[in-house]
N, C-alpha and C positions, 0 to 999 in steps of 0.2 A: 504494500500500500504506500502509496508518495507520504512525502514528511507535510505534516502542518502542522504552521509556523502559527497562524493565528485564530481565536476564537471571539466569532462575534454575536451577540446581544442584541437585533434591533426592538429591544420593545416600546409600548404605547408611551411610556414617561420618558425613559433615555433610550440610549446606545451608547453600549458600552466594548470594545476593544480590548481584548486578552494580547500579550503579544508573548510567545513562549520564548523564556529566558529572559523576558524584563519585564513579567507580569502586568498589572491593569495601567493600560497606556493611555486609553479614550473614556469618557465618559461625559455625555452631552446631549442636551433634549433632543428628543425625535421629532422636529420641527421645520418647517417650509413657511417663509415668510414671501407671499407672493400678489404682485399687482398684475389687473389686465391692460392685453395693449390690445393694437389692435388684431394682430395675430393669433390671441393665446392669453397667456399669460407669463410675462418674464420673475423669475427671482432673484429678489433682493435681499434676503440671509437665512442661515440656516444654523439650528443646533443653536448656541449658546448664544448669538447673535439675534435669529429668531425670538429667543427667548424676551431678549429683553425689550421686544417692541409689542408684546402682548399688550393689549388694553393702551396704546398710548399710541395707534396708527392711524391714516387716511379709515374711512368707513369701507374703502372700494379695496383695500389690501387685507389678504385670506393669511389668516395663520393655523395652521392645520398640522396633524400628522399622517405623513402618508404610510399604508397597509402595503407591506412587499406581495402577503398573499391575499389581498382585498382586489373590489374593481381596477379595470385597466386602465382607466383613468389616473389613477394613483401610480401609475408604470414609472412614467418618465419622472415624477421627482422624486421618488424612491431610491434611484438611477443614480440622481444628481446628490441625492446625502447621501447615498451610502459613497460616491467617490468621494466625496469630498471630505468623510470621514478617515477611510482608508487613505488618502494620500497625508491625511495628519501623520500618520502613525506607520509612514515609510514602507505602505504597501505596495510590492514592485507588480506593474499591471501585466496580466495574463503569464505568468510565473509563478506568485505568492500562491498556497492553496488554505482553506481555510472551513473550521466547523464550527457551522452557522446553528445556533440555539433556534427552534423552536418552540410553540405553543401544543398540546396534546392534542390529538382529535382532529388535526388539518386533511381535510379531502383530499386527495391528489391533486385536484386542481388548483388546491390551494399551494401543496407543496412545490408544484411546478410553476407556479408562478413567484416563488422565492428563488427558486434557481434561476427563472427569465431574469430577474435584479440582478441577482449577482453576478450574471453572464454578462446583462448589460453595464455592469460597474468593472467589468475586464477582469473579474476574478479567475485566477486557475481552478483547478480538481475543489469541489465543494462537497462536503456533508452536512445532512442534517438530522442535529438528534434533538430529541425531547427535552424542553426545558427543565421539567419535574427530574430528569436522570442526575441531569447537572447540578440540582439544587440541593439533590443528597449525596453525592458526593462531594460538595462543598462544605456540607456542614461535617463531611467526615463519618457520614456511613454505608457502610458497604453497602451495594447493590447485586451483586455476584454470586450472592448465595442465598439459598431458599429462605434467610429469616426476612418476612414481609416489610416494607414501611408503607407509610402515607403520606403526601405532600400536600399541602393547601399552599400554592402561588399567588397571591394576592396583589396584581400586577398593577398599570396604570390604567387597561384597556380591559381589561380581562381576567378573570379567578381561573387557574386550571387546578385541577386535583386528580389523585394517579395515586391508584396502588402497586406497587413495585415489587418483584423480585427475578431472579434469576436476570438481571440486565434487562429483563422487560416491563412494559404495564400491564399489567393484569387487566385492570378496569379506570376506563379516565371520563374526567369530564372539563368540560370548560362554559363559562359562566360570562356573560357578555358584558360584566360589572368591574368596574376596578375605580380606582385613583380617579379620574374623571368624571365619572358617574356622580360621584361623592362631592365631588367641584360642583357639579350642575346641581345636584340638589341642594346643597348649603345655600347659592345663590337666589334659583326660585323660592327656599323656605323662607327666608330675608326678605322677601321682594313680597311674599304671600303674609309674614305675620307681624313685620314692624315695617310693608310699604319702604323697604330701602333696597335700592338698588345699588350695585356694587358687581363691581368685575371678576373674571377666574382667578386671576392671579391672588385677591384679596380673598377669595372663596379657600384658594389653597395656603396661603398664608394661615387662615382659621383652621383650615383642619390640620393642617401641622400643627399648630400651637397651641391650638384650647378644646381639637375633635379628641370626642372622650367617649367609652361604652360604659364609665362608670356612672351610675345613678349620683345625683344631689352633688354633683365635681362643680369645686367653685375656681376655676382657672377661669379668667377672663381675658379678653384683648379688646382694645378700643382702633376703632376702625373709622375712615368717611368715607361714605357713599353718593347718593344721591337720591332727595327726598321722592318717592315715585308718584305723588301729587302736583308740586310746587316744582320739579325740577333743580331746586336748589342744594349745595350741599348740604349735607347732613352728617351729624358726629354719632356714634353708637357703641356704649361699651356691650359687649357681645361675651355672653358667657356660654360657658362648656354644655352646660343642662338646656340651653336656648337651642344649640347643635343636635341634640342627640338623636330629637322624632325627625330628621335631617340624612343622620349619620346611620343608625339602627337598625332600617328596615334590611340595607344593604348586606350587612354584618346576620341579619338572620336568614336572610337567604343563604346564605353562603353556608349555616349551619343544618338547612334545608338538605343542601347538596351532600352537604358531606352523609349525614345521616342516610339520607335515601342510597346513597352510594356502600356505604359499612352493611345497611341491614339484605342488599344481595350476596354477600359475600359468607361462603365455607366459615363454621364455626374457628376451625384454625387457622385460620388467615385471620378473623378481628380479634385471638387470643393474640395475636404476635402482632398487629396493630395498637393493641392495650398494653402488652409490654414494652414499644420499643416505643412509641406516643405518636400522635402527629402532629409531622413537622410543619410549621407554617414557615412563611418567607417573604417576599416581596417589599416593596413602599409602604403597603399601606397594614403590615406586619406590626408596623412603630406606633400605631393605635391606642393613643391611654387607656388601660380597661380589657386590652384583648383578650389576654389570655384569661384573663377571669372571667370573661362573658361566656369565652368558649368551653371554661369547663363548669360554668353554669348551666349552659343550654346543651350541651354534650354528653353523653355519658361517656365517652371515652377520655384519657387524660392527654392533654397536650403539649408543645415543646414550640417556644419563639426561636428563629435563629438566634445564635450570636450576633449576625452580619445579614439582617437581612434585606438592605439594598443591594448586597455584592455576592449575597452565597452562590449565584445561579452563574456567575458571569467566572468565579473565582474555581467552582466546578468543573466549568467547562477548559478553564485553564490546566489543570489537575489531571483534566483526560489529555490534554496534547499532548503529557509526559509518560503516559502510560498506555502504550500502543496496543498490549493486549486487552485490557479493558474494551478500548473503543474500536477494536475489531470484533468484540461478545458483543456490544449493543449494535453494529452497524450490520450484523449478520439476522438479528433479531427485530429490526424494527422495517 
């Protein structure tokens, strides 16, 4: 099998860049800042740069993230950050080869159209393996032998969950919720029960800061929006309990999923899910409250990453060093 040298990350929040032999290189929003002209549409920044014209552009300029395996629409700037990612981080075009993380549960069509990106970004030899593999071997447990885990990925775009063994999934699912989601609802709930309007970036500022699954949490932040009457600005200290019928509903579906998932599975398969716990990961992993919530609403016990912005990306770096591993999963999936 060829050497590769790099593993890449594109998810709905970042992308992130493994480079073997000088570990995590990239790490920058998965974003396309773009105006129309009269042809199309040209852009004007990407990644970190994108980032920071959120909420502060012309009305006619699009900030978006594009889907490698979504609509073809989203082809060509997909294209356009992922080279421009790769040439940060001294990817040599049509040469470099590299193993590209995915999401569980991808159609073939969808798979194939991650390799049309990366083809069209001048990548060499490409693999694609499951996110969930990655994320247990980053936290440092085996995958390779018959004792089972669980993964909850709690992404920007998206929740996947996967039970694991012998280097493969048993059973996965994926959940069209993440990090975003949780933006959009803070927003409308603000806009629906103190009439204040306010942007994502402030939306995501709040759930970082003061989003909480703990009941009666008195973390607050003072925010200004805009009064959605009068148009004017407006000041608002915004507290944690203000969030939650906001934040909540997301977090119980999620508990939905996992359950309905645990109650098809062989009695020992959820013995050895109950011993070894399930692992959650992701952005939205950093949750005040989470893990209490989940082994509130759970019967089973759980386990937060250490790392869990980086477990899935630091995984995937882990396999480039370990060529038999990633020949067990690439034979398997």
């Amino acid at each position: 099998m060829k050497k590769i040298k790099f593993a890449i990350e594109i998810g709905g929040g970042y992308t992130c860049i493994y480079v073997r032999g000088q570990g995590l290189a990239l790490k920058e929003p998965t974003l396309v800042a773009a105006e129309p002209t009269a042809d199309g549409y040209k852009v004007i920044a990407l990644g970190n740069d994108a980032k920071k014209l959120v909420g502060k552009t012309k009305e006619n300029i699009e900030i978006f993230t594009p889907s490698p395996s979504g609509e073809f629409s989203h082809y060509e700037y997909s294209v356009i950050l992922l080279k421009h990612f790769l040439k940060k981080v001294g990817f040599k075009a049509h040469e470099d080869n590299a193993l590209v993380i995915v999401p569980c549960g991808l159609s073939a069509k969808e798979k194939e159209n991650i390799l049309s990106v990366c083809e069209g970004a001048n990548m060499g030899y490409v693999v694609l393996v499951p996110s969930v593999l990655c994320s247990c071997i980053g936290e440092g447990r085996s995958i390779d032998t018959s004792k089972v885990n669980m993964v909850v990925d709690i992404g920007g775009t998206a929740t996947d969950l996967a039970v694991i063994n012998m280097s493969t999934i048993l059973k996965g699912a994926t959940l069209g919720i993440g990090g975003k989601s949780i933006d959009a609802a803070i927003v409308n709930y603000l806009a629906y029960s103190q009439e204040l309007v306010i942007g994502l970036p402030t939306a995501e500022s709040l759930k970082n800061e003061v989003g909480s699954l703990y009941l009666n949490d008195t973390l607050n932040m003072e925010i200004t929006g805009v009064d959605a009457q009068s148009k004017s600005p407006k000041g608002a200290v915004i507290l944690s309990n203000d969030l939650r019928n906001a934040i909540e509903p997301f977090f119980s579906e999620i508990v939905r999923a996992i359950d309905t998932t645990i109650n098809t599975l062989p009695p020992e398969i959820v013995a050895d899910i109950i011993n070894n716990k399930i692992l959650v990961v992701g952005g939205c992993a950093k949750m005040q409250g989470l893990e209490d919530y989940l082994k509130k609403n759970l019967k089973y016990p759980v386990e937060i990453s250490k790392d869990v912005d980086n477990t899935t990306i630091l995984g995937a770096g882990k396999l480039l060093s370990d060529q038999q591993l990633l020949d067990s999963i690439l034979k398997k999936i």
